[in-house]
C-alpha positions in Angstrom: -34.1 -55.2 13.1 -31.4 -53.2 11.2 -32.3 -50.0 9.9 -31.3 -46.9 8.7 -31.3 -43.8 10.4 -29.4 -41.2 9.6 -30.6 -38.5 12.5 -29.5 -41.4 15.9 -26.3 -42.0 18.2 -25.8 -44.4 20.0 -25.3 -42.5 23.1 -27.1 -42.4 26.6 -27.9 -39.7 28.9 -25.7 -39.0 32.1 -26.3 -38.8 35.5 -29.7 -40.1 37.1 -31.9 -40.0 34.6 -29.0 -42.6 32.5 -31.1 -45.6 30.9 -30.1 -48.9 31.2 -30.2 -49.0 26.7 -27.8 -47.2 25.0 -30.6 -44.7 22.9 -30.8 -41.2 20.9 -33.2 -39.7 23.4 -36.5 -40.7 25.1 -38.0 -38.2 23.1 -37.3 -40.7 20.3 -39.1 -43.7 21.9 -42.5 -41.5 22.2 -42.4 -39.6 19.6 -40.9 -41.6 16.2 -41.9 -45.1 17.8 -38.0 -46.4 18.3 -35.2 -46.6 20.1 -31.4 -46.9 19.4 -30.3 -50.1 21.2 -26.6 -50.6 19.7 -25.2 -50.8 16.2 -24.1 -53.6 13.4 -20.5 -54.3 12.7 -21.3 -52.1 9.6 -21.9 -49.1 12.1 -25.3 -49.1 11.1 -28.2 -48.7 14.2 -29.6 -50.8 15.6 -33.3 -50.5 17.1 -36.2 -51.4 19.2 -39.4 -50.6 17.0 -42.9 -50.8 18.7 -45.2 -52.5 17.1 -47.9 -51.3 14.5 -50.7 -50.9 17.1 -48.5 -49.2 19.3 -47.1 -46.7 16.7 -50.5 -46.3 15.4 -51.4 -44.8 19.2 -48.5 -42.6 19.6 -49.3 -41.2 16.2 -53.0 -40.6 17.6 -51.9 -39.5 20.6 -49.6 -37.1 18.5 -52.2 -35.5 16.6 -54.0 -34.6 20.0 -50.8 -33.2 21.0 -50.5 -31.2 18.0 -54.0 -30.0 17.5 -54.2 -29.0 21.4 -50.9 -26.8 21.7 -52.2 -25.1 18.7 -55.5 -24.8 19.1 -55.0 -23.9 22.7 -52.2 -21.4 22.0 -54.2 -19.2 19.4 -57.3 -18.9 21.6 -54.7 -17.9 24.3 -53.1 -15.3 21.6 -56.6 -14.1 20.7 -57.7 -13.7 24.5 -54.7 -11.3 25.2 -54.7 -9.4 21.8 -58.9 -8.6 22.6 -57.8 -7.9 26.0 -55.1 -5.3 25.5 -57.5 -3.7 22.8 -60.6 -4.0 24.5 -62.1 -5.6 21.5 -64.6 -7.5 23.6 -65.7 -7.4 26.6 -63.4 -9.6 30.2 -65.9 -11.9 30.3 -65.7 -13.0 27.0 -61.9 -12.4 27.2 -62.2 -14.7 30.5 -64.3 -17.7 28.1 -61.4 -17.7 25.6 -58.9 -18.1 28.0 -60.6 -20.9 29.7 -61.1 -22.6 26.5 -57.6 -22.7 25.9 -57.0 -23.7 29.4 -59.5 -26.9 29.0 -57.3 -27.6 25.3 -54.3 -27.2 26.9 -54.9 -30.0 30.0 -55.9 -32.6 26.8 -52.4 -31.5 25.1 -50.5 -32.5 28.3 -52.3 -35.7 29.5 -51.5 -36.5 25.7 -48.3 -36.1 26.1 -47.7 -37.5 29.1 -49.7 -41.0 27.8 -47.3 -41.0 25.1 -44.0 -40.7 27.8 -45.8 -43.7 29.9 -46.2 -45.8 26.7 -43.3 -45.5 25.1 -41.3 -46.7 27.9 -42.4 -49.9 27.2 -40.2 -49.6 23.8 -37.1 -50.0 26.5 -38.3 -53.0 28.2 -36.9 -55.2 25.4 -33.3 -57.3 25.8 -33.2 -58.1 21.9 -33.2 -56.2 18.8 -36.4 -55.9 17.0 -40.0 -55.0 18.2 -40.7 -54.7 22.1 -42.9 -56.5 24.0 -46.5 -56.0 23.5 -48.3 -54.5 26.7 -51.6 -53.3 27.7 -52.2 -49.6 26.9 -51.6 -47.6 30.5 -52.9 -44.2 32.1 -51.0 -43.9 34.4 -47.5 -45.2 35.5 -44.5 -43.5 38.2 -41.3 -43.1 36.9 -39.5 -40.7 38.2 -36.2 -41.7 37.0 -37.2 -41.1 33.6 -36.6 -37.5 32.2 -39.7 -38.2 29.8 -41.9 -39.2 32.5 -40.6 -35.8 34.6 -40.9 -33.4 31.6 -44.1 -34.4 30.7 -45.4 -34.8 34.2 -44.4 -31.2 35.2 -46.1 -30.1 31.5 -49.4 -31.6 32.6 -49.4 -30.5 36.2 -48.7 -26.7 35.0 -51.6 -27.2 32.5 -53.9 -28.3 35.4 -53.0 -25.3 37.7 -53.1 -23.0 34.7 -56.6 -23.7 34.5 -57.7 -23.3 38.0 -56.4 -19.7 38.0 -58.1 -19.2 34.5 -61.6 -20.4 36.4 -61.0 -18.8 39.2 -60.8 -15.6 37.5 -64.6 -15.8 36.6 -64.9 -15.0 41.0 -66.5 -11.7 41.4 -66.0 -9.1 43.9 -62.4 -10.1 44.9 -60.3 -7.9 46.5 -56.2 -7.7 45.4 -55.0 -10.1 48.3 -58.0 -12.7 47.1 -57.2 -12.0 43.4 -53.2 -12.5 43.8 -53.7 -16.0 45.8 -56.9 -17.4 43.8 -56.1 -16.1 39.8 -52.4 -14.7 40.0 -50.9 -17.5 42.1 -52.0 -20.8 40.0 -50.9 -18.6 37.5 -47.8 -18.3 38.5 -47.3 -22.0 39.6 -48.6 -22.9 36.0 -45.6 -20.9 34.6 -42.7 -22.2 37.1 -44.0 -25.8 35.7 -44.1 -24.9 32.0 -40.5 -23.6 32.9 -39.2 -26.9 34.5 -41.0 -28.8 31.8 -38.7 -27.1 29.2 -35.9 -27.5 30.5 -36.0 -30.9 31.1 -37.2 -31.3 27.6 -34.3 -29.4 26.7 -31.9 -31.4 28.3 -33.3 -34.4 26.8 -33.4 -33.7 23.8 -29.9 -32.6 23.8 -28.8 -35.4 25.8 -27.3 -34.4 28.9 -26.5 -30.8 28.3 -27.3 -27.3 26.3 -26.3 -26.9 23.2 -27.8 -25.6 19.3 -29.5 -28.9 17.2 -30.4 -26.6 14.4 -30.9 -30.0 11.9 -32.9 -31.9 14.9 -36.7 -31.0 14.5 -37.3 -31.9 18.3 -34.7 -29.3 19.5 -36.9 -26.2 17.4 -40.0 -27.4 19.3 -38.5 -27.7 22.7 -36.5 -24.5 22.5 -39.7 -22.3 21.4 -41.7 -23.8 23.7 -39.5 -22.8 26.2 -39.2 -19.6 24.9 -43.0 -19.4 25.4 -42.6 -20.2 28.7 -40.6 -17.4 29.6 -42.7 -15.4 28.3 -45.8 -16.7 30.1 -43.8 -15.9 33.4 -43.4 -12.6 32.4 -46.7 -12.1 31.1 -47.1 -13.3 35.1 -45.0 -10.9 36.5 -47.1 -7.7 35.0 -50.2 -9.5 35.9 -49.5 -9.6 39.8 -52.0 -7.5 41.3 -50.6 -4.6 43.8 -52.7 -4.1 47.1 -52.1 -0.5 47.0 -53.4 0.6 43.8 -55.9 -2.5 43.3 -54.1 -2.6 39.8 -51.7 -5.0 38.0 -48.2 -3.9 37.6 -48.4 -3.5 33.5 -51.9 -5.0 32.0 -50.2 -3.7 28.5 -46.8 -6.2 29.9 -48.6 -8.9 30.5 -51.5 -9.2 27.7 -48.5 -8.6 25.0 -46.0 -11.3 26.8 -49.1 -13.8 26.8 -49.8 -12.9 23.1 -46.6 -14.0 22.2 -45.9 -16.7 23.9 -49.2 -18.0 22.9 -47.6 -17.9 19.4 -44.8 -19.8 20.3 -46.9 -22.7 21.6 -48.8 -22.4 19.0 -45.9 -22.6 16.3 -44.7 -25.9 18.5 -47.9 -27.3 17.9 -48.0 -27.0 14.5 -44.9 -28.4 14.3 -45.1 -31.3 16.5 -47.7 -32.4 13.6 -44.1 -33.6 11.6 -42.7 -35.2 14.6 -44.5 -38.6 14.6 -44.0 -42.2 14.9 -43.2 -44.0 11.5 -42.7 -47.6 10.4 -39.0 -48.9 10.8 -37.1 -48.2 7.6 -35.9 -50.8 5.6 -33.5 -50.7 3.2 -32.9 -47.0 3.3 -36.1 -46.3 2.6 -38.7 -45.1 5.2 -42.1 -46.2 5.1 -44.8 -44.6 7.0 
């Protein structure tokens, strides 16, 4: 099928995670429904499109993406801000938090169900629409920097939430607190941070660099940017044996606020990054 598509290259990724089709990114295949496979004589691209059912999928799966970064990041945002001002009181704080924990885990086993799906846009040795296969929940495929990026995004979710329900443990002392709240914590973040930056490296194909036209790159980069600053909200959350106290509360609630945002901004946007019919004649068609 010839369409097209003003936004794809026909380039490849380097290194190990290089695909066997020359495509625009992974991120492509999961999240617009197509990749780049080649191009005409006219220089037009030329693509593998999945077909409706499967589009229609990664477009759900989308909107549960979407909905559960947002969600998920303003009940985080709203548990730190009445935190630090001591609006309510830390159990309720604690309930908010887990409640965005339990959204984030369905944002990243959506997103990693659309990585494992969309793969199947690659299988095909032909222009036009890929095979049809049965919908998966699982697959391994760790040679694929979609797979990895989403993998590490919904193993950090998990982890993230065991430290958030650990945290409703009474009566712990600081060593019991670090290794049971802080240190899932912690993990959680170091995943959110290898997430993004195999994400970034994606969608930039191969290597850093400003994409300030490619919609992808603005999610990627602030979610990465929230990342970082849920590892510092980390840092002033670590709990000191001496003093039974965390090294800044203020730090930490204030880093987790607004990195919350960012998530939160990425979700919203993510609603505009979704699957669409192939585009025909210039004209796109959703």
């Amino acid at each position: 099928m010839v369409a097209k598509e003003p936004h794809v290259r026909r380039t490849s990724l380097a290194g190990a995670f290089a695909p066997q089709l020359a495509w625009d990114t992974p991120r492509h295949a999961r999240k617009r429904g197509f990749v780049v496979v080649g191009a005409t004589q006219q220089g037009q691209p030329l693509l593998h499109t999945g077909p409706e059912h499967l589009r229609r999928r990664l477009r759900l799966l989308n909107v549960v993406v979407s909905l559960s970064f947002t969600a998920g990041g303003a009940l985080f945002m709203a548990g730190a801000l009445f935190s630090q001002t001591r609006a309510l009181a830390p159990l309720t704080c604690g309930v908010i938090y887990l409640l965005g924990g339990v959204v984030f885990v369905a944002g990243g086993w959506a997103s990693f169900l659309q990585a494992v799906n969309a793969r199947d846009l690659t299988g095909a040795s032909a222009p036009g629409e890929a095979a049809v296969r049965a919908w998966r929940w699982w697959s391994y495929d760790p040679l694929s920097i979609g797979w990895l990026a989403t993998f590490a995004l919904l193993a950090g979710t998990v982890v993230f939430g065991v430290g958030l329900a650990d945290a409703f443990l009474r009566h712990l002392s600081s060593a019991q607190s670090d290794r049971l709240v802080w240190a899932p914590d912690a993990i959680g973040c170091t995943l959110f941070l290898i997430s993004g930056h195999l994400s970034l490296i994606e969608v930039c194909r191969g290597r850093a660099r400003l994409l300030p036209h490619d919609l992808g790159w603005w999610i990627v980069v602030v979610n990465q940017t929230g990342s970082v600053l849920f590892a510092v909200s980390a840092a002033g959350a670590y709990v000191c044996h001496a003093t039974d106290r965390a090294i800044d509360a203020g730090v930490a609630n204030w880093a987790s606020a607004v990195g919350s945002a960012c998530f939160c901004a990425a979700g919203i946007a993510q609603a505009f990054e979704r699957p669409a019919a192939p585009v025909r004649s210039g004209r796109r068609t959703r």
